[in-house]
N, C-alpha and C positions, 0 to 999 in steps of 0.2 A: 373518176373511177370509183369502186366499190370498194370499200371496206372488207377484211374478210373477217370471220366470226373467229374469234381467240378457241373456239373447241376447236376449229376445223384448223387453223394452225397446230396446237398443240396434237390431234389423230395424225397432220402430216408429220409430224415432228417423230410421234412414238411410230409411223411409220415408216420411217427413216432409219431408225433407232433400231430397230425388224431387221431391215433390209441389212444393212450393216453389219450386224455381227450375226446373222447366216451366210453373210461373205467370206468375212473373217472364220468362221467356222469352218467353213468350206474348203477355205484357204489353209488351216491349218489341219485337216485329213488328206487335201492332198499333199502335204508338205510331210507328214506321218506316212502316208503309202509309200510316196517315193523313199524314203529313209529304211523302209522295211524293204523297198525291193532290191535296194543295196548297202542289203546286209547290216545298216547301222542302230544298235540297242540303244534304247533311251534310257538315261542317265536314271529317271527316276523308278525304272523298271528294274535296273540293277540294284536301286539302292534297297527296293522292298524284297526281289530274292533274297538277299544277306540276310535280312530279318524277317524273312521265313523258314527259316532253317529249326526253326524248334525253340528258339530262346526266351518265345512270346510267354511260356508256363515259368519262368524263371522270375521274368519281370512282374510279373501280375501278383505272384506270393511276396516279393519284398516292396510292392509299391504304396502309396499313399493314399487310405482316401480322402477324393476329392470332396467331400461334403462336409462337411464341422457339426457334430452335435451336440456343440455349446449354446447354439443359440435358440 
């Protein structure tokens, strides 16, 4: 039998690799539809309404910044 060539394993490999998580993608909007056509909000949807309510101008004047210009 024939040897196959290590590029053409590794293109099948990342072609796999493809296939695979636009399954999973796939898998998880229709998993997303159905929850929205019965009625159910996702957790992390509620958690960014709560903090969009306005608090974002509060936090911003007492935070840190991120950058050090000691060095």
């Amino acid at each position: 039998m024939a040897t196959r060539n290590p590029q053409t394993q590794a293109k099948r490999a990342r072609e796999l690799a493809v296939r695979e998580k636009r399954e999973r993608k796939k898998a998880k909007k229709a998993e997303n539809a159905a929850n929205r056509a019965a009625g159910i909000v996702p957790e992390w949807l509620l958690d960014e309404s709560e903090t969009a309510a306005g608090d974002d101008d509060e936090q911003s004047e007492d935070a840190e910044p991120l950058v050090d210009d000691a060095a």
